[in-house]
C-alpha positions as MATLAB code, in Angstrom:
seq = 'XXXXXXXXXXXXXXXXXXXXXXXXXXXXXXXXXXXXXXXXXXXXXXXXXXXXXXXXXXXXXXXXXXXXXXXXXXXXXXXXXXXXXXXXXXXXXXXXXXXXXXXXXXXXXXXXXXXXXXXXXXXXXXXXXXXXXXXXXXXXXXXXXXXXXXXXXXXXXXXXXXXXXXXXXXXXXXXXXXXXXXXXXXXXXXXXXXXXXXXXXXXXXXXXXXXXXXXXXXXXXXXXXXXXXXXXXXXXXXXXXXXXXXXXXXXXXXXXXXXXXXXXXXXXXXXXXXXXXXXXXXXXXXXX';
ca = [
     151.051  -26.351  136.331;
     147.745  -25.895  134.204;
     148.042  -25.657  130.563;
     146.773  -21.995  129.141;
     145.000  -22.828  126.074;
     142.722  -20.155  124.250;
     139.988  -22.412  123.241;
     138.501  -25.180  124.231;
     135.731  -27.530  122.444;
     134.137  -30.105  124.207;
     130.997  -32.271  123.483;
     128.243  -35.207  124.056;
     129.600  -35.800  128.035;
     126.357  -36.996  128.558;
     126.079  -36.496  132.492;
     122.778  -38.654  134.232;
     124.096  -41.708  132.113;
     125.852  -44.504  133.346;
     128.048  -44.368  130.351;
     129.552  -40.814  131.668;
     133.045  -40.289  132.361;
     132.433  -37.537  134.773;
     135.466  -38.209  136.399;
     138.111  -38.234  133.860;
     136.147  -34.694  132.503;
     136.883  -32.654  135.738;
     140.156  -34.360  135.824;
     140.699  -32.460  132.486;
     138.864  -29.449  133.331;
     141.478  -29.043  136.095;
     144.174  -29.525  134.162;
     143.631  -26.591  131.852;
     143.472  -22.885  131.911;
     141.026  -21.620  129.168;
     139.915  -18.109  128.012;
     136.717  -19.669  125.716;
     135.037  -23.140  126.701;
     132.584  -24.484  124.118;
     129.787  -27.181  125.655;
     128.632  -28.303  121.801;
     125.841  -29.970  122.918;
     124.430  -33.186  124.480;
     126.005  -32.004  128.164;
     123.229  -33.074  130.628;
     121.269  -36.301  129.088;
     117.183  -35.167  129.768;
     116.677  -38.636  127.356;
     118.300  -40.924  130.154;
     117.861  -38.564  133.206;
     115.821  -40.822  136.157;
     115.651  -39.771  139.991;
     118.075  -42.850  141.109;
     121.218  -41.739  139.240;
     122.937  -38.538  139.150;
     125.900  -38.675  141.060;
     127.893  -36.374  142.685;
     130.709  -36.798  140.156;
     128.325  -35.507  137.608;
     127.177  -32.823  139.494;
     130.755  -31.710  140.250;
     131.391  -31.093  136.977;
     128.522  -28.459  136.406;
     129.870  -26.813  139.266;
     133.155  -26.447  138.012;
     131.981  -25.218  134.853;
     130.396  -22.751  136.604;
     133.348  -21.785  138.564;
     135.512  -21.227  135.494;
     132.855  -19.010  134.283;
     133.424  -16.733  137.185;
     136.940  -17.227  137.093;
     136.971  -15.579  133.768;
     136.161  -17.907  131.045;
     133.169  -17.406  128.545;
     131.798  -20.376  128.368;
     129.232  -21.192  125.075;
     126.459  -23.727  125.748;
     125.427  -24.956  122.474;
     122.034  -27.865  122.866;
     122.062  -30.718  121.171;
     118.847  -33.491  121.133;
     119.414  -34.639  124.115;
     119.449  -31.084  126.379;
     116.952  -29.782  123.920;
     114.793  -28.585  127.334;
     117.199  -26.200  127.160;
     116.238  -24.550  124.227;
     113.383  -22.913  125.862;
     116.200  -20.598  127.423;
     117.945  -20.251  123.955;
     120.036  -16.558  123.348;
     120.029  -15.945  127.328;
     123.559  -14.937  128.925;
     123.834  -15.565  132.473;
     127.390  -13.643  133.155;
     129.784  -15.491  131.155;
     127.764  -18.383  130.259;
     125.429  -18.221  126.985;
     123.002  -20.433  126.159;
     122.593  -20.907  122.274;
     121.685  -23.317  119.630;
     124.357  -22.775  117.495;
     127.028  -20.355  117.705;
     128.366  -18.089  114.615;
     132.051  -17.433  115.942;
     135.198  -14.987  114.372;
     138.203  -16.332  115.482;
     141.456  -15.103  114.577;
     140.156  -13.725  111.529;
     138.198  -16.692  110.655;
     134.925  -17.408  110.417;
     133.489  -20.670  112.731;
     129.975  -22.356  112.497;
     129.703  -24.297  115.255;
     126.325  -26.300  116.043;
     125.814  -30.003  117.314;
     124.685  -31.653  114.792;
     121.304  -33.306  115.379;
     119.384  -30.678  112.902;
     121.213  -33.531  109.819;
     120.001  -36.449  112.179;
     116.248  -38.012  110.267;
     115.810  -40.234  112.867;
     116.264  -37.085  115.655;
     113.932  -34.968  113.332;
     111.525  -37.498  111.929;
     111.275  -40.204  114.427;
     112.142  -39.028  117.928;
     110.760  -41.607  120.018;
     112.835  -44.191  118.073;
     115.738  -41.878  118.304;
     115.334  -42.011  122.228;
     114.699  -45.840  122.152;
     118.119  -46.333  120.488;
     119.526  -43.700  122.796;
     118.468  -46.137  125.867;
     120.008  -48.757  124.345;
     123.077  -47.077  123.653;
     123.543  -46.054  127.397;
     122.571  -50.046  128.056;
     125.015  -51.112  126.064;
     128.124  -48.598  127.680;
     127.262  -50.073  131.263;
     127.431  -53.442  130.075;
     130.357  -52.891  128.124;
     132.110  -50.734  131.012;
     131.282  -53.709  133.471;
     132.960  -56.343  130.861;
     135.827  -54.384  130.983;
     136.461  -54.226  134.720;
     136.319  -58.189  134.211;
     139.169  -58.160  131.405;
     141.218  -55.871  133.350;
     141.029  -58.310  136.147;
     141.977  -60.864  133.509;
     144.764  -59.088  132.226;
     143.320  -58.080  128.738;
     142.948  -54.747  127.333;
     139.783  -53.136  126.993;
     137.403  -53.637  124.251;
     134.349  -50.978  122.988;
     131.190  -52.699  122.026;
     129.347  -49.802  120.490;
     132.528  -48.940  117.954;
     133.111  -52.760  116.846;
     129.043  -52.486  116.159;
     129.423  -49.391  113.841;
     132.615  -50.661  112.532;
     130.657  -53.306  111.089;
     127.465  -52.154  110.413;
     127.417  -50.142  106.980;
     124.312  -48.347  107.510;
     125.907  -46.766  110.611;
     129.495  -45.781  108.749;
     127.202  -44.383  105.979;
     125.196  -42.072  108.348;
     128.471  -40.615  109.319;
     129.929  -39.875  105.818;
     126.612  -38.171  105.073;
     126.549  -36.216  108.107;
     129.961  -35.182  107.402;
     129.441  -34.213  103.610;
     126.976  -32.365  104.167;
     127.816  -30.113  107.727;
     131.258  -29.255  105.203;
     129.294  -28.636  102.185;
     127.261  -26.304  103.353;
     129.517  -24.504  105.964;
     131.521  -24.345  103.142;
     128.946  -23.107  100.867;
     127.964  -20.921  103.276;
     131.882  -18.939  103.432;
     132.319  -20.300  106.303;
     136.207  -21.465  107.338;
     135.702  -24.433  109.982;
     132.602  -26.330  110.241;
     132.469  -27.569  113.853;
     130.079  -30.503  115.191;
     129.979  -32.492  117.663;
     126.845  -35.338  117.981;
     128.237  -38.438  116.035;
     130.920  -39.032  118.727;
     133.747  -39.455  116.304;
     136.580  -36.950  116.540;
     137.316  -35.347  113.542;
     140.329  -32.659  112.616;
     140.816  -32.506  108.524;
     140.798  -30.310  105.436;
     137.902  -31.163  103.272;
     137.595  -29.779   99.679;
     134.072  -29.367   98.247;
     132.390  -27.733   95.312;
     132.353  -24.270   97.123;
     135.836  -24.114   98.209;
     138.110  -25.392  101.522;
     136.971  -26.324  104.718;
     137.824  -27.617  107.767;
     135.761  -29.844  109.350;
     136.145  -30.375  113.411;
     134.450  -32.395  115.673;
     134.820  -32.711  119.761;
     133.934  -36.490  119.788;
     132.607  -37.355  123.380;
     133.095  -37.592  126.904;
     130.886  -41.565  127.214;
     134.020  -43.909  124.936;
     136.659  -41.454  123.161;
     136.864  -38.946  126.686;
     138.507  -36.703  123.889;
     138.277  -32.936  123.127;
     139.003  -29.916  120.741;
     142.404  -27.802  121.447;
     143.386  -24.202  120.331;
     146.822  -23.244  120.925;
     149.435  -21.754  118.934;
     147.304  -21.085  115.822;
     146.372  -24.755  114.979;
     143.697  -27.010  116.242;
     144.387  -30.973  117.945;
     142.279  -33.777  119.337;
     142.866  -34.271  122.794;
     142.512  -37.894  123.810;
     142.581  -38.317  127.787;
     143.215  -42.027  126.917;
     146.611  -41.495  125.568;
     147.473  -38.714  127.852;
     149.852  -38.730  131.039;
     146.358  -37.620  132.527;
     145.301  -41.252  131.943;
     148.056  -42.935  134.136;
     147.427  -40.873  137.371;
     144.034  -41.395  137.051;
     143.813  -45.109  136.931;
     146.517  -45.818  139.317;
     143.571  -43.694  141.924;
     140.508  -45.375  140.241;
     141.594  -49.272  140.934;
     142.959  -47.691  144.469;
     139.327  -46.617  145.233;
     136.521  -48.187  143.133;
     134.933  -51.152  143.359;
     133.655  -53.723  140.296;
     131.058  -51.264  138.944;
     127.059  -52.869  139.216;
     125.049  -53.918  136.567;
     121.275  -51.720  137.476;
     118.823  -52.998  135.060;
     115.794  -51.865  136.524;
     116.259  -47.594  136.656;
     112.875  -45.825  136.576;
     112.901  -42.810  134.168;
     111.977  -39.500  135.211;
     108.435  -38.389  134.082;
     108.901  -34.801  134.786;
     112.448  -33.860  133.528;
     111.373  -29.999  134.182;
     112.259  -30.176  137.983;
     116.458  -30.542  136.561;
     115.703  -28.264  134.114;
     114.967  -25.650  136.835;
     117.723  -26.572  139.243;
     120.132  -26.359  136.516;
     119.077  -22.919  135.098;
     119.088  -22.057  139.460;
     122.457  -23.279  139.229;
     123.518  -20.682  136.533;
     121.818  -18.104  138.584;
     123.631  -18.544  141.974;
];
């Protein structure tokens, strides 16, 4: 039986990377029952798109997104940096699917400010080449690191995240993430707002922050590329779902060793010059 849950945040799944656990996401997708369904950004990857890899997995889950929408659920499609193509179609609803850039919700007699996350980012704003550089290299490092781990599991060891032992260590890294926490609470707070929700970072977040300008919450979805985790509403207080320590997890790996082989190691993708054509077939997508 589905779970009914009111609201539902997810964020950064990333889909047209190899890092993407498209999978897992529609394996939670049809597991729930949900009246609202916030994308906060970063859902299709235009930075990483290229013509050799988008798989049917991904595709799969845009179409069931797309079904819930008709099925009843208003879904909110918030951009981030990387699906900021999409921001040419900004304030459009097609049926129960809105595109926006950030989304100013009342909930339950509270007040919400929900936005990605990228607009605190310098090196999104001020150096976005760079930004995308490091963005390849990210999605580099998750296929190398996803293709170590099919090795340990073969070895008996557990897995192992490169990318969160790297920020674990790196100060400048667990720096940019206090910032860009202070300051989404400080001024959602400042700005009478109840939660502050983000999403961008990839580091799940459910606490009460106290600032200058009152109480906050601050909430963010995490990601859908290491943590597979989300944002649940249900019975007046907010969780982090973590698909990794649910009874989701078991089912689903018992069927993924039963029909997947050692994932490959591509080095050589060619990126997409004209990232328009998906941009089309995703807004035809929405039409149909």
């Amino acid at each position: 039986m589905k779970r009914v849950l009111p609201l539902v945040i997810i964020s950064d799944v990333h889909l047209g990377t190899y890092g993407c656990h498209a999978d897992e996401l529609l394996a939670y997708l049809n597991d729930i029952e949900v009246e609202t369904l916030i994308i906060n950004g970063d859902f299709i990857d235009f930075w990483q798109f290229n013509k050799r890899y988008f798989p049917e997995s991904h595709l799969k889950v845009i179409q069931k997104i797309i079904k819930m929408s008709t099925g009843g659920t208003k879904v909110y499609y918030i951009t981030g940096n990387h699906d900021d193509r999409l921001r040419t179609f900004s304030e459009i609803s097609l049926g129960n699917i809105h595109l926006r850039d950030k989304l100013l919700l009342q909930f339950n007699n509270e007040k919400y400010w929900i936005f990605h996350g990228d607009v605190f980012d310098t090196s999104v704003k001020i150096l976005p080449l760079i930004a995308k550089m490091g963005g390849k290299g990210y999605d580099l490092l998750i296929r190398i690191n996803r293709w170590i781990n099919h090795i340990r599991e073969k070895m008996g060891k557990p897995k192992m995240s490169f990318s969160k032992k790297i920020k674990s260590r790196v100060k400048q890294a667990a720096k940019f993430i206090s910032d860009f926490e202070n300051l989404a609470v400080n001024l959602g707070a400042k700005q009478g707002y109840d939660y502050v929700v983000c999403g961008h970072i990839h580091e799940a977040a459910n606490r009460q922050e106290e600032t200058p300008h009152g109480t906050i919450r601050y909430l963010n979805s995490g990601d859908w590329v290491e943590s597979l985790t989300s944002l649940e509403y249900e019975n007046g207080t907010w969780s982090i779902f973590n698909f990794m320590e649910s009874t989701l997890y078991d089912g689903f790996e018992v069927k993924r060793k039963a029909n997947k082989d050692m994932p490959t190691l591509d080095l050589n993708d060619t990126m997409l010059k004209d990232q328009n054509a998906l941009v089309n077939e995703f807004m035809n997508l929405l039409n149909n």
